[in-house]
DOVEX-600331 format. One record per residue (C-alpha): x, y, z; residue in one letter. Coordinates in steps of 0.25 Angstrom, whole numbers. Each point is the difference from the previous one (the first is absolute). Last residue first. Example, Ala and Ser with C-alpha at 12.3 -4.5 7.8 and 13.67 -1.06 7.14 Angstrom:
<pts>
    east   north      up   code
      55      -4      29      S
      -6     -14       2      A
</pts>
This chain:
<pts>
    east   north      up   code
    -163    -427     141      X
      -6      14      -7      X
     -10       0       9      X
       8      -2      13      X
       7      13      -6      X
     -15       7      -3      X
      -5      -4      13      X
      12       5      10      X
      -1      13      -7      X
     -16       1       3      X
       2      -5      13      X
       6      13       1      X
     -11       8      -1      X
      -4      11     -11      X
       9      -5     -12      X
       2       9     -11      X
       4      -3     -14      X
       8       8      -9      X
       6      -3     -14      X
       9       6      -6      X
       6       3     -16      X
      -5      14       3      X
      -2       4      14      X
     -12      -2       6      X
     -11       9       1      X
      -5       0      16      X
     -10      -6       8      X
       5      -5      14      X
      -2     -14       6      X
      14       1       7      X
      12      -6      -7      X
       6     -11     -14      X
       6       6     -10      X
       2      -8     -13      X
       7       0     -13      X
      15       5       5      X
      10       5     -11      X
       8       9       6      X
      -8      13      -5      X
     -14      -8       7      X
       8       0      12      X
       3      14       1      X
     -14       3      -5      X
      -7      -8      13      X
       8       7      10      X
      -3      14      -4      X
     -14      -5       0      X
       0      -6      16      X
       4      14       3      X
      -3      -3      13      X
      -6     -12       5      X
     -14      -6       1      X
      -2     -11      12      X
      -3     -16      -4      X
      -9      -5      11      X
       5     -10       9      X
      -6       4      13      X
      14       5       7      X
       3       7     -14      X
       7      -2     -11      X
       6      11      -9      X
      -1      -2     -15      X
      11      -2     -11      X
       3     -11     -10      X
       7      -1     -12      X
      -1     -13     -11      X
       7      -3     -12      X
      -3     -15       2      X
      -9      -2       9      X
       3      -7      15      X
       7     -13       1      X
      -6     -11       6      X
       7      -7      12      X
     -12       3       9      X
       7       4      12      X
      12       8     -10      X
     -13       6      -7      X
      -8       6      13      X
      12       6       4      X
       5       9     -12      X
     -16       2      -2      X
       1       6      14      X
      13       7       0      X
      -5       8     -12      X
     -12       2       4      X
       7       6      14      X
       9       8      -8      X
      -8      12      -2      X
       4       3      16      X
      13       5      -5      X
      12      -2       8      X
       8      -8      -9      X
      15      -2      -3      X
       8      -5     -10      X
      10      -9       1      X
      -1      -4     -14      X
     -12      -9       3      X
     -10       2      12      X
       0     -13       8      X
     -10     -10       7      X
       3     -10       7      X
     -10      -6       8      X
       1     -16       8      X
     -14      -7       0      X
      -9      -8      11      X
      -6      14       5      X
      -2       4     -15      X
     -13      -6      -3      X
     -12       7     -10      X
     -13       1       4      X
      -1      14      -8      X
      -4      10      10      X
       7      -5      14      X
      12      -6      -8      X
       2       9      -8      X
      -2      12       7      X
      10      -5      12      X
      10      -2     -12      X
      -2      14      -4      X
       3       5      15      X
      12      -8       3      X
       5       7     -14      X
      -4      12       3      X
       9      -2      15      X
      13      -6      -8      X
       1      14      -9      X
       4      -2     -13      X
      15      -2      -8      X
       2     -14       6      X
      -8      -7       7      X
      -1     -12       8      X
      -8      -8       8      X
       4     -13       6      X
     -11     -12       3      X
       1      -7      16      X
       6     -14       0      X
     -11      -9       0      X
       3     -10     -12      X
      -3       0     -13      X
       2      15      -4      X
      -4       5     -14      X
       7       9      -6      X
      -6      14      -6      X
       8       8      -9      X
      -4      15      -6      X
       7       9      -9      X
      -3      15      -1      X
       4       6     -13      X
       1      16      -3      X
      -6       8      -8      X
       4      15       3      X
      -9      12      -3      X
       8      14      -1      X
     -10      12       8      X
       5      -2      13      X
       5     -15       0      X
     -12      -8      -4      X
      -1     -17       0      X
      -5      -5     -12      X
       0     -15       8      X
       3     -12      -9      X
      -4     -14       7      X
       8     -13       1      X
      -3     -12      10      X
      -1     -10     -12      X
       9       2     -14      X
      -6       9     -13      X
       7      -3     -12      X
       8       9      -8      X
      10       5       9      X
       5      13       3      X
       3       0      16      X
      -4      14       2      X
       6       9       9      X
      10       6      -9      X
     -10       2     -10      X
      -9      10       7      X
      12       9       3      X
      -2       5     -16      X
      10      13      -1      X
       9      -8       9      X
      13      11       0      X
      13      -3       0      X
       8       3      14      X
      17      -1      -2      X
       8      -6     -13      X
       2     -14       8      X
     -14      -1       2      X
     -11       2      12      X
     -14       3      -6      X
      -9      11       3      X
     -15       1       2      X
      -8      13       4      X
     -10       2      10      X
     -11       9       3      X
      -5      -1      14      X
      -2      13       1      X
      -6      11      -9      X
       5      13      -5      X
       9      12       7      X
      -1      -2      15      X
       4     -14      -2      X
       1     -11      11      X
       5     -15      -1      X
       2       2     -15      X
       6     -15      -2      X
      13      -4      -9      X
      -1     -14      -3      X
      14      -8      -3      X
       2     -13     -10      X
      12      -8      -1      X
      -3      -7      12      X
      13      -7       9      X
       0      17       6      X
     -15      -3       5      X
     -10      11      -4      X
      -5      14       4      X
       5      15       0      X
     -10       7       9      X
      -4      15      -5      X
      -3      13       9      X
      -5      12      -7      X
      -1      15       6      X
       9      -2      12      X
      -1       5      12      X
     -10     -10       6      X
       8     -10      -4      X
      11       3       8      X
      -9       2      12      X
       0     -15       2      X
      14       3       6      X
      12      -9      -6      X
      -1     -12      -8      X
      -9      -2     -12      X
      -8     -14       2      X
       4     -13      -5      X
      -1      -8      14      X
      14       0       1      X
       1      14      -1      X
       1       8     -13      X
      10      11      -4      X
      -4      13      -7      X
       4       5     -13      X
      -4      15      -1      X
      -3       6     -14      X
       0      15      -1      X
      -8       7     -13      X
       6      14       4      X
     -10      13      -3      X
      11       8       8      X
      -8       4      14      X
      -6     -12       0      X
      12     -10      -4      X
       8       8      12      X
     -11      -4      10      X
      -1     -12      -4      X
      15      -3       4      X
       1       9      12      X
     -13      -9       5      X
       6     -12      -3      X
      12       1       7      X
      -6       5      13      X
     -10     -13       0      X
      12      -9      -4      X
       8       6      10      X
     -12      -1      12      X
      -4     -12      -3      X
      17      -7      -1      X
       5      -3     -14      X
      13       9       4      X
       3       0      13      X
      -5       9      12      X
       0      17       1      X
      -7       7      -9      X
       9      14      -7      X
      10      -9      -5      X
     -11      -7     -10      X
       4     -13      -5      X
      -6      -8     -12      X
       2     -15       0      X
     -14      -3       1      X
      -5       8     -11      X
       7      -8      -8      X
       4       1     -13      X
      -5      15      -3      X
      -4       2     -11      X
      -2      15      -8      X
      -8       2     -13      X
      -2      12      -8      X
      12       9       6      X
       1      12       9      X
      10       8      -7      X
      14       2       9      X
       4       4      13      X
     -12      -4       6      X
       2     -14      -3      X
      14      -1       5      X
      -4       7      14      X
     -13      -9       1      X
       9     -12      -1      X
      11       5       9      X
     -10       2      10      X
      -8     -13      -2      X
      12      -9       2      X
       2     -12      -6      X
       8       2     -13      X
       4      -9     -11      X
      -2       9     -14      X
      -6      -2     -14      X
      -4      10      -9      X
      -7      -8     -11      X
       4       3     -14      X
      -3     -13      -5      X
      11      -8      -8      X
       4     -10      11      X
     -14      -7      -2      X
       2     -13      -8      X
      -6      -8      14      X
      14      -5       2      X
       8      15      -1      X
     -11       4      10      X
       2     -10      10      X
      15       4       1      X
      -2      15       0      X
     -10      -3      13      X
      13      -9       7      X
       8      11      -5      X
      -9      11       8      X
       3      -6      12      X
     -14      -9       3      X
      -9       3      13      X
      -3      14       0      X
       0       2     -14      X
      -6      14      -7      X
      -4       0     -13      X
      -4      14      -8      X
      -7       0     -12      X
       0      14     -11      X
      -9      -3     -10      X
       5       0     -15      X
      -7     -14      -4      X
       9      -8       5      X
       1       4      12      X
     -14      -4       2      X
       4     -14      -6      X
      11      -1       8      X
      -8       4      14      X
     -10     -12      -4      X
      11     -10      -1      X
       7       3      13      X
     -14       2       7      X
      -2     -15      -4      X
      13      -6       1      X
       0       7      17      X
     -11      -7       0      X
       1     -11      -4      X
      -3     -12      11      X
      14      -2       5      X
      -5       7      15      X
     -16      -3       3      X
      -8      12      -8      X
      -6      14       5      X
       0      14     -10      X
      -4      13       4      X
      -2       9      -7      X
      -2      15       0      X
      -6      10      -9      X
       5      14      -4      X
      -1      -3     -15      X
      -9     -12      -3      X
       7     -13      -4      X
     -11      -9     -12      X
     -13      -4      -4      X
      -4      -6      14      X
      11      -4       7      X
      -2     -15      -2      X
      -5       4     -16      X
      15       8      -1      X
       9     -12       6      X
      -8      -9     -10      X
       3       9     -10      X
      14       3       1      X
       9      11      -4      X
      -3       8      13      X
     -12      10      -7      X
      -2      13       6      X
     -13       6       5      X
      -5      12      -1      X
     -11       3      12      X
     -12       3      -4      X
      -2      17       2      X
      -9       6      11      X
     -13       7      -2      X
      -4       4      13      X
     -12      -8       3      X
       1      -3      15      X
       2      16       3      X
      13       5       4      X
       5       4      14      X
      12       8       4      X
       6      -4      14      X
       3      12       7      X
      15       0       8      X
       3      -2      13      X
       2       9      14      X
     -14      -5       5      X
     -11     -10       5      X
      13      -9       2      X
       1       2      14      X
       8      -9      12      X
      -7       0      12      X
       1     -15      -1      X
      16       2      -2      X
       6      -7     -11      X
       8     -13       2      X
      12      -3     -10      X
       2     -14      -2      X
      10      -7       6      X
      13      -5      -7      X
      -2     -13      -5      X
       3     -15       9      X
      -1     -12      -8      X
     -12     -10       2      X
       2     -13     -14      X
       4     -10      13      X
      -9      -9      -5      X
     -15       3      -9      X
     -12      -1       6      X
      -6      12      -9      X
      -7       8      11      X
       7      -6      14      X
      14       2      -6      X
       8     -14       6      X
      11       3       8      X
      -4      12       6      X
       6      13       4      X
      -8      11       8      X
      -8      12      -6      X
      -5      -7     -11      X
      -4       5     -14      X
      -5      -7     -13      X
       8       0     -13      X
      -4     -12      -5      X
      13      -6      -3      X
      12       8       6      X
      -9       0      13      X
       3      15       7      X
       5       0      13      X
      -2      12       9      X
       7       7      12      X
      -6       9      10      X
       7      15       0      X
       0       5      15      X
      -7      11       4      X
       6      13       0      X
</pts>
């Protein structure tokens, strides 16, 4: 018989080495190689051609019923989902530790219960009185949750299949779940990948919405194998700084309605209210316009987003080389924008320090924002404030030009409903909203002309 090699799996990616490292060689993480039991290793004479089971086909259009989906009791956890929880799916939901999460699902599996559903909440990482005790503080001791502190998948599957499946089961977290039938720790690749399958496969065969909270790594994304997302049918990220009030919850992947959709919390003493109008908390409210201020109608999925980058350009007397710094965008667009500016348009930013900064601690990844940035930019060098009650938005190429961008007339509505009189983007022709006025602008020497004008 030959003899059995020995394999160590990375606890962060995942990958496979057949001798112990310190450093894993595919995600450079250190001393993350445990040994696993070894894989079982089939013959190559090995045949599959028979002894299954036929596979029964069906035509593409089959008719096939819409899913029905079940509201969790807030809105803007219902539009990042989509419209709502479908039975049978999964979720998977990521966020850094103290964010909300466990407030989150704890509110959304009381308004459920609530309404007559039966919700089951199973802690891994609290006792159940710890759980009682956050519920008692967010006014929600009164739902008829099931609640239980449990983190064995056996005894969990056993409970459940000893009475009717519920609505809504959570599972608070997936890394804390153990399986006796897989060898290792809990939280390790092949636990969490053992743990999860049982799971989903239990809120298949039942019609079960289960929600899985998963921890982060230091780098903000969910821990364990990669191949946990793959499982799952949604996977949503949990964002924001515990000293802000405000939390974002991002669709990161949706099998059952678009990604990217978002929705906006706020952190009070009573738990996770609901932002219906996000636009406001990233807007600084003033009357009068100020210099190095532009407003972006950034687009999250389908729900538009202004938001207000703020510019500052020092001046440096002697020769000491000029700092660049962002916040909220990415260092290298901005490199590239300034290199535009100064080639294109004349205008010198060798001799100057750049700050430039995305307000509310938002983020953007947009490529719409380069406008934006640009008339942000342009007015903080030229001390001159921009328009009044003005947006922008336009991509800007390595020549200059001012690019079109997506759903430029979803953009321009939500910022006509806030009160804004001007749009400013790519030499386009299009019916402006009511109560705005649009203006395109081909080059962006064109942008730098109308400020410099307006001096």
């Amino acid at each position: 018989m030959a003899k059995t090699k020995k394999r160590f799996v990375c606890q962060a990616c995942g990958s496979v080495s057949h001798r112990w490292q310190g450093q894993c060689p595919d995600c450079s993480e250190w001393n993350s190689l445990a040994e696993d039991a070894p894989a079982t290793v089939f013959s190559l004479r090995h045949d599959l051609s028979s002894g299954g089971r036929k596979v029964g086909f069906s035509p593409l259009n089959a008719p096939t019923q819409l899913p029905q989906r079940r509201s969790t009791g807030l809105a803007e956890f219902d539009r990042a989902l989509g419209g709502g929880l479908v039975p049978g799916s999964a979720i998977l939901m990521g966020g850094d530790p103290g964010i909300g999460k466990s407030t989150l699902l704890l509110q959304s599996a009381a308004a459920i219960a609530r309404e007559g559903a039966s919700v089951v909440y199973i802690s891994g990482e609290e006792a159940a009185g710890q759980v009682r005790l956050r519920a008692a503080r967010l006014g929600l001791s009164d739902a008829p949750i099931s609640l239980a502190s449990e983190t064995s998948v056996r005894d969990i599957l056993t409970t459940l299949g000893s009475m009717d499946a519920p609505t809504m089961l959570v599972i608070d977290s997936i890394q804390t779940m153990h399986s006796d039938t897989i060898e290792g720790a809990p939280g390790t690749v092949s636990q969490v990948r053992g743990c999860a399958l049982e799971l989903i496969r239990y809120a298949k065969e039942n019609g079960v919405v289960l929600v899985l909270v998963g921890h982060v790594t230091k780098d903000g994304t969910i821990a364990g194998p990669r191949v946990l997302e793959h499982m799952v049918d949604v996977v949503m990220s949990f964002e924001g700084e515990r000293s802000h009030q405000y939390r974002i919850l991002r669709a990161l992947k949706n099998r059952f309605g678009a990604v990217d959709e978002i929705g906006v919390f706020a952190m009070r003493g009573e738990g996770l209210a609901e932002v219906a109008n996000p636009s406001t908390l990233f807007l600084s409210g003033r009357d009068e316009p100020l210099a190095g201020s532009a407003v972006f109608p950034a687009l999250e999925g389908t729900r538009p987003v202004l938001v207000e980058i703020q510019a500052l350009i020092v001046r440096l007397q002697s020769g000491a080389t000029p700092r660049r710094a962002v916040v909220g965008w990415d260092t290298g667009r901005l490199a590239m924008l300034l290199a535009v500016l100064e080639s294109r348009c004349g205008l010198n930013f060798s001799s100057a320090e750049v700050y430039l900064n995305i307000a509310g601690g938002y983020r953007l990844s947009d490529p719409a924002a380069d406008l934006a940035v640009a008339a942000a930019l342009v007015s903080a060098l030229a001390d001159r404030p921009l328009p009044n009650g003005s947006v922008w938005s336009g991509e800007v190429s390595l020549a200059g030009e001012i690019r079109p961008v997506a759903h430029l007339d979803l953009r321009l509505k939500e910022s006509a409903k806030l009160g804004f009189v001007a749009g400013y983007g790519p030499m386009e022709k299009r019916a402006s909203p009511h109560g705005l006025r649009y203006q395109g602008l081909a080059r962006l020497m064109n942008l730098v002309d109308r400020i410099v004008a307006n001096a």
